[in-house]
C-alpha positions as CSV (number, residue, x, y, z in Angstrom):
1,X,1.8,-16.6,-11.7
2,X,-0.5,-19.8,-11.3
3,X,-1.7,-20.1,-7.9
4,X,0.5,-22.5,-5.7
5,X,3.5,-21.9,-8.2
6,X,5.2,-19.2,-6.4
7,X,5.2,-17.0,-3.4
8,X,3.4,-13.5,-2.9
9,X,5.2,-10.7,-1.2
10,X,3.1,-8.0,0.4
11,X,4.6,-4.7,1.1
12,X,3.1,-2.3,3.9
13,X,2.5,1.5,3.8
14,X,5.4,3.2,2.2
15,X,4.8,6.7,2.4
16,X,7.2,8.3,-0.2
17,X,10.1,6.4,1.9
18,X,11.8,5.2,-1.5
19,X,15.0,4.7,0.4
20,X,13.6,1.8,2.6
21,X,11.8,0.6,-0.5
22,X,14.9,0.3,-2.6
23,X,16.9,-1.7,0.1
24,X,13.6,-3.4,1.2
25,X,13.4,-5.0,-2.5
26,X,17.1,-5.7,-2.6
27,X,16.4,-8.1,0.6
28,X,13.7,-10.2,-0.6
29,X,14.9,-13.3,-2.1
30,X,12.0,-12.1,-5.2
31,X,12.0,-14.5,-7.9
32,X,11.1,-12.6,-10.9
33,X,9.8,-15.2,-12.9
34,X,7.5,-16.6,-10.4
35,X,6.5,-14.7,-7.2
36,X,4.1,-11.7,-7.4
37,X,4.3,-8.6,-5.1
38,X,1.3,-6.9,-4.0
39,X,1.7,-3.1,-2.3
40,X,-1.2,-2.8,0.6
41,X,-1.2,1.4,-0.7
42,X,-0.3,4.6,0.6
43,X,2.3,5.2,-1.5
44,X,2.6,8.5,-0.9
45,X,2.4,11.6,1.7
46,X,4.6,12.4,5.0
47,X,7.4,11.1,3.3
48,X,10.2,13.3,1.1
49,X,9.9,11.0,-2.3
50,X,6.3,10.3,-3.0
51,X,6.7,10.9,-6.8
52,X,10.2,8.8,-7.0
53,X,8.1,5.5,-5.2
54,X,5.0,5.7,-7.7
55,X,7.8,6.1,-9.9
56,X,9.5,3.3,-8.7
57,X,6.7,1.3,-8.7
58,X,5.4,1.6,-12.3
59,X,9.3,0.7,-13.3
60,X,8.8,-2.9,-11.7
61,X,5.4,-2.8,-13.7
62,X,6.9,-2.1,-16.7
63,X,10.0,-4.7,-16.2
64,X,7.5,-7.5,-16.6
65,X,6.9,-8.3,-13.0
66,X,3.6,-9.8,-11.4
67,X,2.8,-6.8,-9.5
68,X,-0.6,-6.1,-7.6
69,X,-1.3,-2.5,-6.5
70,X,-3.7,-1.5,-3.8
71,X,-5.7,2.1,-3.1
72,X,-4.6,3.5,0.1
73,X,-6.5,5.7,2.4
74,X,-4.0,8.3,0.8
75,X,-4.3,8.0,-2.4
76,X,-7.9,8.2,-2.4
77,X,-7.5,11.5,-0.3
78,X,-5.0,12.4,-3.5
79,X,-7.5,11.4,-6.0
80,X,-9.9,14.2,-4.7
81,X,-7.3,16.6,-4.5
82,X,-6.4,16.2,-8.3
83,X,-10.2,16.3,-8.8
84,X,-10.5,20.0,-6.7
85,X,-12.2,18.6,-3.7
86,X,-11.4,18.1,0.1
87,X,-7.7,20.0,-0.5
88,X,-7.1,21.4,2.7
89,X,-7.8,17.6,4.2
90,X,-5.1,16.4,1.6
91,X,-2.4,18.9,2.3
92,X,-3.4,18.6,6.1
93,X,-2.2,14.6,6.2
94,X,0.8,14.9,5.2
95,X,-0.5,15.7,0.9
96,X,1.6,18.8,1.4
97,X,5.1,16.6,1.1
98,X,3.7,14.6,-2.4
99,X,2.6,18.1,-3.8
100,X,6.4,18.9,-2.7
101,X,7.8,16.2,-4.1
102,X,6.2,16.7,-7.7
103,X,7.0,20.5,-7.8
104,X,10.8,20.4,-7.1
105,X,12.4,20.6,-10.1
106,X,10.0,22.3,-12.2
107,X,9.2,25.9,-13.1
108,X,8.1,28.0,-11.0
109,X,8.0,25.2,-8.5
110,X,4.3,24.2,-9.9
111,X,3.2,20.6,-8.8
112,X,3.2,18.7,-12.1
113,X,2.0,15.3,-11.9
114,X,2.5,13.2,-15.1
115,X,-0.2,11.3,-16.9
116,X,1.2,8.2,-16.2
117,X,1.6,8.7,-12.5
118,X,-2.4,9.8,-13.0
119,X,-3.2,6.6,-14.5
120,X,-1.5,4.9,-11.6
121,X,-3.9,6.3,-9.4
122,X,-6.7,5.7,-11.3
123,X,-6.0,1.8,-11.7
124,X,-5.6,0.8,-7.7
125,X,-7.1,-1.7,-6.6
126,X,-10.0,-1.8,-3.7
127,X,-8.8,-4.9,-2.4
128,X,-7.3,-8.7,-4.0
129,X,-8.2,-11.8,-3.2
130,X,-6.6,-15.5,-3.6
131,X,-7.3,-18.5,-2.9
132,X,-5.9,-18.5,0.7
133,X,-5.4,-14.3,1.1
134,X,-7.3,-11.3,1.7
135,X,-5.5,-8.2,0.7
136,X,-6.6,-5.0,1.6
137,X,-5.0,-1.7,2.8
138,X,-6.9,-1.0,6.0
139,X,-9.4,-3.9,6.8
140,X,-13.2,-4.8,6.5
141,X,-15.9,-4.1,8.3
142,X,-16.8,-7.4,10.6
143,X,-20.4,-9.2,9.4
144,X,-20.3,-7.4,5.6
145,X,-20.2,-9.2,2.7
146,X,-16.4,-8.5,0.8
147,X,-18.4,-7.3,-2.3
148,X,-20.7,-4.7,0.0
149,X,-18.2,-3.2,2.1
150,X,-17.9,0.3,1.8
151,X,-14.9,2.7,1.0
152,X,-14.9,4.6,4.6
153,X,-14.1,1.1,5.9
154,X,-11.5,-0.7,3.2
155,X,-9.6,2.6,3.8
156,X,-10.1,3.6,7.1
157,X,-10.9,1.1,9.6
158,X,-9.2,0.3,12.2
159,X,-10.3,-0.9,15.8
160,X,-13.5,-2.5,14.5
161,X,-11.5,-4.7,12.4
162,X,-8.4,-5.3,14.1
163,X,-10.1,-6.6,17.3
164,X,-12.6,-8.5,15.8
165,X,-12.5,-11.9,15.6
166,X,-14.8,-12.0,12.6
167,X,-14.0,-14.9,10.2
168,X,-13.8,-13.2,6.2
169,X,-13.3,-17.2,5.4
170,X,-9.4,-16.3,4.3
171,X,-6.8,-14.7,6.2
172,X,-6.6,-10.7,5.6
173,X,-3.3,-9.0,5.1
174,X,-3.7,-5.3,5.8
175,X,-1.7,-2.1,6.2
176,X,-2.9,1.4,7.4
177,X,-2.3,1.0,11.2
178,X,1.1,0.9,12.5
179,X,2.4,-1.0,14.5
180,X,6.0,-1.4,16.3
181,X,6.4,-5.2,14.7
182,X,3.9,-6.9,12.5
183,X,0.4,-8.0,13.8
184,X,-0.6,-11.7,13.6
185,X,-3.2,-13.9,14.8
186,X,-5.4,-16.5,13.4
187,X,-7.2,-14.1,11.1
188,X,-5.4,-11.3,9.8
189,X,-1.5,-10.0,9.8
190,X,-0.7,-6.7,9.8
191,X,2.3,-5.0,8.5
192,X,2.5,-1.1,8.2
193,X,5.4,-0.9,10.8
194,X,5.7,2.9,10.8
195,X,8.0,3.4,8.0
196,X,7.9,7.1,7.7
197,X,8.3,7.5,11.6
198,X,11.4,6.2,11.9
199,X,10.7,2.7,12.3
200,X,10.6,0.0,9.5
201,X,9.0,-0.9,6.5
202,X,8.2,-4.5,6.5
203,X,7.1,-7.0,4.0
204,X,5.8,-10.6,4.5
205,X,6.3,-13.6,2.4
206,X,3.5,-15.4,1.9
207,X,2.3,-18.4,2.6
208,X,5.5,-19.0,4.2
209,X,4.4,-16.3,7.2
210,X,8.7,-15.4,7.0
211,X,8.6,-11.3,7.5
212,X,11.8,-8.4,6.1
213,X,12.1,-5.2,7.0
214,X,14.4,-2.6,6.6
């Protein structure tokens, strides 16, 4: 997609919710062939279907579609999991529903996670920039340089960033922190709504500000 052609659609945390996600994509007025959808992370955990949404995910990926994918605090908790470290923190937040979720079905009930779904992983992005957008899953630390700011914050923060007024130079769409409706103001717009606690999983259309959820 050249930038200015077409709109971007942002999708907040999903958290193995791949019920909201399928009839969250089947709103979206998506245009295959020229609008690009970019997932803020945390795909997984809490949820029942963590497998079935990275699965879901990599299907649009392989359809063709302009699809941007972002690390979540989760998944990097999941990525030191698969690696043998911090597993008790993993399966504490809500990692004992995606090891679940990859073992039913299989023999013994062993948590296989295929290579593919590996890769996934391995390939998220830290953050995405356009011309006009910040995206990043939880926020940035207020005064750092984009390039300089450290893991702990572009998956954790939350206070420090969200009530800062702190100018990044574009506007910063972020996920992590829910809220009961989206957060907007001049700098930033938030959109992890709480999916996997019984509220909604919301997605904004951008630059046109016009927000779905399901």
């Amino acid at each position: 997609m050249a930038e200015g052609e077409g709109k971007i659609y942002a999708v907040g945390d999903i958290h193995g919710m791949l019920f909201k996600l399928e009839r969250l994509l089947d709103r979206i007025p998506f245009r295959e062939e020229r609008d690009r959808l970019v997932f803020l992370g945390d795909y997984v955990d809490r949820g029942p279907d963590s497998r079935g949404v990275i699965h879901r995910v990599l299907q649009l990926m392989g359809q063709g579609l302009d699809v941007v994918c972002l690390r979540g605090n989760h998944e990097f908790m999941m990525e030191n999991y698969l690696r043998g470290e911090e597993v008790e923190f993993f399966l504490i937040n809500g990692g004992a529903s995606t090891v679940h979720s990859y073992s039913v079905g299989n023999d013994g009930g062993q948590c296989f996670i295929p290579e593919d779904h590996k890769k996934f992983l391995r390939g998220l992005k830290k953050f995405y920039e356009t011309d006009d957008y910040f995206f990043v899953h939880a926020g940035f630390r207020p005064g750092v340089p984009i390039p300089d700011q450290s893991d702990e914050d572009v998956y954790w923060i939350r206070n420090e960033f969200i009530d800062s007024d702190y100018d990044f130079g574009k506007r910063v769409i972020f996920g992590h922190t829910p809220f009961l409706k989206p957060f907007v103001d001049r700098r930033k717009i938030g959109i992890d709504t709480g999916a996997v606690y019984g509220h909604k999983l919301t997605c904004v259309c951008l630059p046109d500000e016009a927000f779905y959820s399901v």
